[in-house]
Legacy VTK file of the C-alpha trace (Angstrom):
# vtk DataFile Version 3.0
C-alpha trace
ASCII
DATASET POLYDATA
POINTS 277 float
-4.099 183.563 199.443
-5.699 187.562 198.750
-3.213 189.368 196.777
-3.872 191.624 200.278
-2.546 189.236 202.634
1.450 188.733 202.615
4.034 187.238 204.396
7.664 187.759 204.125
9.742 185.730 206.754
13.772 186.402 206.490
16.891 185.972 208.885
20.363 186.650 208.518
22.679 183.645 207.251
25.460 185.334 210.225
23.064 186.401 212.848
20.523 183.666 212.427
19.836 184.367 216.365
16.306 186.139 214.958
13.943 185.302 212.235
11.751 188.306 211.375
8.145 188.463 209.840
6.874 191.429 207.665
3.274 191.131 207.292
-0.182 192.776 206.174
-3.378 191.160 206.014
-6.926 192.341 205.401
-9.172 188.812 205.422
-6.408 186.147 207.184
-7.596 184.722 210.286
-4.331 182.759 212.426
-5.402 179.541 213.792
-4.591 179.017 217.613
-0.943 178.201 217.818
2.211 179.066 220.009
5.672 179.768 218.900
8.876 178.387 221.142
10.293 181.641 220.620
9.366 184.793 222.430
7.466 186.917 219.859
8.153 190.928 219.841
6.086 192.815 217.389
5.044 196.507 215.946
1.691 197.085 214.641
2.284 199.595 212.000
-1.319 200.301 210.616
-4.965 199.084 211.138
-5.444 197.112 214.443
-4.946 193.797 215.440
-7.152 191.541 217.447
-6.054 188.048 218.993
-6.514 185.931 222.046
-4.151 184.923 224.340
-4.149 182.612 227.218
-8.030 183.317 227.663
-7.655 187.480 227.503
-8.654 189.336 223.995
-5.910 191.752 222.787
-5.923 195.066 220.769
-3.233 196.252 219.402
-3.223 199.577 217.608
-0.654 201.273 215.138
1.714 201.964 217.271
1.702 199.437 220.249
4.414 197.161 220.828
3.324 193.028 221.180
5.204 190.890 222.887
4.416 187.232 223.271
6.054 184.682 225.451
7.173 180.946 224.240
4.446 178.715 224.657
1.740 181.035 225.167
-1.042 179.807 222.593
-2.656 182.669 220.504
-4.462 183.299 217.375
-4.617 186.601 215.225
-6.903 188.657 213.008
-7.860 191.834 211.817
-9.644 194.026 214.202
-10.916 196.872 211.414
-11.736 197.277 207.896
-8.437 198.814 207.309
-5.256 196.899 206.021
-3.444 195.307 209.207
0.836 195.698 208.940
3.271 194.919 211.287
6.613 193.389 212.253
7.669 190.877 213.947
10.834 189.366 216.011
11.400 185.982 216.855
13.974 185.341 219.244
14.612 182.232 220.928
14.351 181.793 224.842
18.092 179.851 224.428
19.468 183.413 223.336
17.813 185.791 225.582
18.079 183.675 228.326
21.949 184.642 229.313
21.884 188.200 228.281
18.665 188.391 230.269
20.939 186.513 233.372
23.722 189.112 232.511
21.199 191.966 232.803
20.044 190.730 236.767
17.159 187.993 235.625
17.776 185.401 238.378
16.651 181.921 236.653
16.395 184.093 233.591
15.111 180.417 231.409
11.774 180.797 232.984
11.418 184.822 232.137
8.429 185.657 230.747
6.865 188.761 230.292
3.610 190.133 231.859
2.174 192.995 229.612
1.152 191.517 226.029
0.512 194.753 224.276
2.404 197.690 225.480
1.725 201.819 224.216
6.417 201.403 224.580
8.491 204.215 222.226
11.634 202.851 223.848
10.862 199.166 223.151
9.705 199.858 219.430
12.570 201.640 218.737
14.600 198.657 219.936
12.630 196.064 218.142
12.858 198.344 214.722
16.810 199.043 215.831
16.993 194.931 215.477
14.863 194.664 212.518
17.528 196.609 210.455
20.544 194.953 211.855
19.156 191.493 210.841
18.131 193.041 207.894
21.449 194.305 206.648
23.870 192.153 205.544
27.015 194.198 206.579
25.986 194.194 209.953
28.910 192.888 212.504
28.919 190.222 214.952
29.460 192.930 217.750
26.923 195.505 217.043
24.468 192.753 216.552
24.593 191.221 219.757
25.667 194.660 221.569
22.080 195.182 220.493
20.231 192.195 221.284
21.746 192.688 224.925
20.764 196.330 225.414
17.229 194.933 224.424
17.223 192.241 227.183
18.450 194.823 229.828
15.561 196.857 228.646
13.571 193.491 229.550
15.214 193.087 232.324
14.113 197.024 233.398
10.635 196.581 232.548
10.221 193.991 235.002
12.030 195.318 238.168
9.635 195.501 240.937
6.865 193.031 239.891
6.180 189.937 242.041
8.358 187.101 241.051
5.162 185.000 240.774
3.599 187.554 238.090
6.967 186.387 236.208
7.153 183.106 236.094
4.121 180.257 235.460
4.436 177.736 238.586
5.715 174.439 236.849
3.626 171.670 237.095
5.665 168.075 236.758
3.079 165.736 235.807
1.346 168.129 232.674
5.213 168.599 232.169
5.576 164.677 231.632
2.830 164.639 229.123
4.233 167.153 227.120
7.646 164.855 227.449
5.658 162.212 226.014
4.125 164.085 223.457
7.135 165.391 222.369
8.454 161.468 222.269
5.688 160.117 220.139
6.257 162.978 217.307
4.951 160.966 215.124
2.383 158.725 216.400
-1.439 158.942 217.018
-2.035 159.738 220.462
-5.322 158.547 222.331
-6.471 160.720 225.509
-6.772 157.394 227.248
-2.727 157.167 226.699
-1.626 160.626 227.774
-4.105 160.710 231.081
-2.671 157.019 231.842
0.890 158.569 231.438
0.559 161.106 234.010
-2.163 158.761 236.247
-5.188 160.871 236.117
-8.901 160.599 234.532
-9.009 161.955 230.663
-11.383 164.594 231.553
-9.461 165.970 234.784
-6.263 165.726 232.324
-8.233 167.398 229.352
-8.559 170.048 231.745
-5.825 170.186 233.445
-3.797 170.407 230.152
-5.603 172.879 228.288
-5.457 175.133 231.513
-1.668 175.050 231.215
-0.916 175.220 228.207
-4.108 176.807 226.421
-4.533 174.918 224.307
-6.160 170.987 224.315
-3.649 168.660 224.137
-4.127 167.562 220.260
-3.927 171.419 219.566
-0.826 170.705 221.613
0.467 167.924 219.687
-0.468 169.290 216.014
1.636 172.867 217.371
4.379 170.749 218.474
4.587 168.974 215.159
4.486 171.860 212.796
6.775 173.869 214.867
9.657 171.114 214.277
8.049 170.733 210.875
9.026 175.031 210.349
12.804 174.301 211.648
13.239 171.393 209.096
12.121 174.010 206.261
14.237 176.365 207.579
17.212 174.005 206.936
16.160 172.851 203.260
14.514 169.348 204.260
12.497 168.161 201.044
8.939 168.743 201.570
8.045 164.995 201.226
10.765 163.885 204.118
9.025 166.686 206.133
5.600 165.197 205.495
7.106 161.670 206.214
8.889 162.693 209.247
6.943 164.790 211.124
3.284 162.778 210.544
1.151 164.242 208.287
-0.682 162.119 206.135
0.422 164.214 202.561
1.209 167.324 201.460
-2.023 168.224 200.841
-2.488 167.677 204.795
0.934 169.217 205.979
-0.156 172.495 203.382
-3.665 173.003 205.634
-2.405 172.983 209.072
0.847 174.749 208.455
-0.583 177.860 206.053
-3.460 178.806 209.289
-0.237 179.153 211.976
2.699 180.866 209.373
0.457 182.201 206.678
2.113 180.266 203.773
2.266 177.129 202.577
5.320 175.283 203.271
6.766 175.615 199.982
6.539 179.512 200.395
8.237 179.414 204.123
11.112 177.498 202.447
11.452 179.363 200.023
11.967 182.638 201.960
15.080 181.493 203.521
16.562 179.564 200.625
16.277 182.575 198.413
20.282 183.957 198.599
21.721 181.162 199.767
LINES 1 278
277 0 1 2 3 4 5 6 7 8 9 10 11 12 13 14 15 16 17 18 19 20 21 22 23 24 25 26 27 28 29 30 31 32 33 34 35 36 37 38 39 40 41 42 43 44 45 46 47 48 49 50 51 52 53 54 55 56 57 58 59 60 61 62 63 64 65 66 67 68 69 70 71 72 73 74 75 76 77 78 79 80 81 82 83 84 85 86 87 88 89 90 91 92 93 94 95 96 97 98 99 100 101 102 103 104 105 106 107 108 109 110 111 112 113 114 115 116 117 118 119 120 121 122 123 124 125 126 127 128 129 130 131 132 133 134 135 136 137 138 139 140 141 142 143 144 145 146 147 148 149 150 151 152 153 154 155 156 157 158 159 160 161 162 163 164 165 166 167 168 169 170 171 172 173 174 175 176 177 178 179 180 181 182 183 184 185 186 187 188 189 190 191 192 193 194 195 196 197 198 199 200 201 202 203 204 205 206 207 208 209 210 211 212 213 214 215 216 217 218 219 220 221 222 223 224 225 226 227 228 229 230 231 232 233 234 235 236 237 238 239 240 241 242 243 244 245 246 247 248 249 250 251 252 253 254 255 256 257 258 259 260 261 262 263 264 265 266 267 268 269 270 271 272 273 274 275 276
């Protein structure tokens, strides 16, 4: 990797609700991927470029990202100046009840509608957040007084917008092939299994799937796989049970599709959040 490009991933060993990324890049490129956490950023300098869900994205020092679970994007820098930013990671399964507490009705299919945002109030949350993960003294009561103030501010943002510009209309059979995906970890996947699964032709499911999800569904799978792959580093899991459990053929293998999505190697993820322990 450039000695320009860096990566710093951290999260608090009491409020491990939040995992945050401190980055700058000037030549990385992020492969398509999607996180199962919703995604709140700052871009602090230079300007940011991705695609998500089919729409290109600017985001200039300044704006607030946010990104919801699921929603496949890549990433790259939009100028000849040095890119920085911040980012939160927060999962659905914590925001969801303070969000329901804050008057989202069926608050586990929130999502939110603008992807970059020119939002003082919202950046000031997301840096208020930043700090209290941050700092080690910080108490179980300020921390989540916090996190709740954000999701009311959420909450706020989205009064008076259609209930169908909120949440993506669920669709049962694409949701059965990600089921099976999800139970064949694993395993080699043909089209001819997944279309059969859901009883449609490949090409009508190829479609259908990427529509959905945005992303084909061996983009799908490979995200799926490297996502669980993160959570097991997270933990301490030796590399080579990683590598073992989660399907790739080596390390070698595991160490080119992971570094594109996080911007490390695994080794270097790992050791982010085993440092201090």
């Amino acid at each position: 990797m450039s000695v320009e490009n860096h990566f710093q991933f951290a999260k608090s060993e009491s409020h491990d609700d939040i995992i945050l990324l401190e980055a700058s890049m000037r030549d990385f490129t992020f492969c398509k991927h999607a996180h199962e956490e919703f995604s709140f950023g700052i871009t602090l300098a230079g300007r940011q470029d991705f695609f998500s869900l089919g729409t290109h994205h600017k985001s200039h020092a300044g704006n607030v990202m946010a990104i919801n679970p699921g929603d496949a994007h890549d990433g790259h820098v939009g100028t000849s100046d040095t890119l920085r930013y911040k980012m939160l990671y927060v999962h659905p399964d914590t925001l969801a009840p303070m969000l329901q507490q804050a008057g989202i009705h069926n608050a586990a299919d929130f999502r939110i509608k603008e992807t970059v945002q020119d939002n003082p109030v919202m950046q000031q949350h997301i840096l208020r957040l930043f700090k209290l993960v941050e700092d080690p003294a910080t108490t179980s009561i300020a921390y989540y007084s916090a996190l709740y103030e954000f999701a009311v501010l959420l909450a706020k943002q989205e009064e008076g917008i259609e209930q169908g510009a909120i949440y993506r209309r669920r669709d049962s059979a694409l949701e059965r092939a990600r089921e099976y995906l999800h139970a064949h970890l694993s395993q080699e996947l043909s089209l001819d299994d997944l279309s059969a699964e859901v009883h449609m032709s490949k090409f009508h499911f190829l479609r259908r799937f990427k529509e959905y999800f945005g992303m084909t569904p061996h983009q799908y799978w490979l995200n799926y796989r490297i996502n669980r792959a993160k959570d097991a580093l997270e933990a301490g899991t030796p590399l080579a049970d990683i590598v073992f459990d989660y399907g790739f053929n080596d390390l070698s293998h595991f160490n080119r599709r992971f570094k594109p999505a996080y911007g490390k190697t695994p080794y270097q993820f790992q050791r982010d959040f085993l440092q201090g322990r």
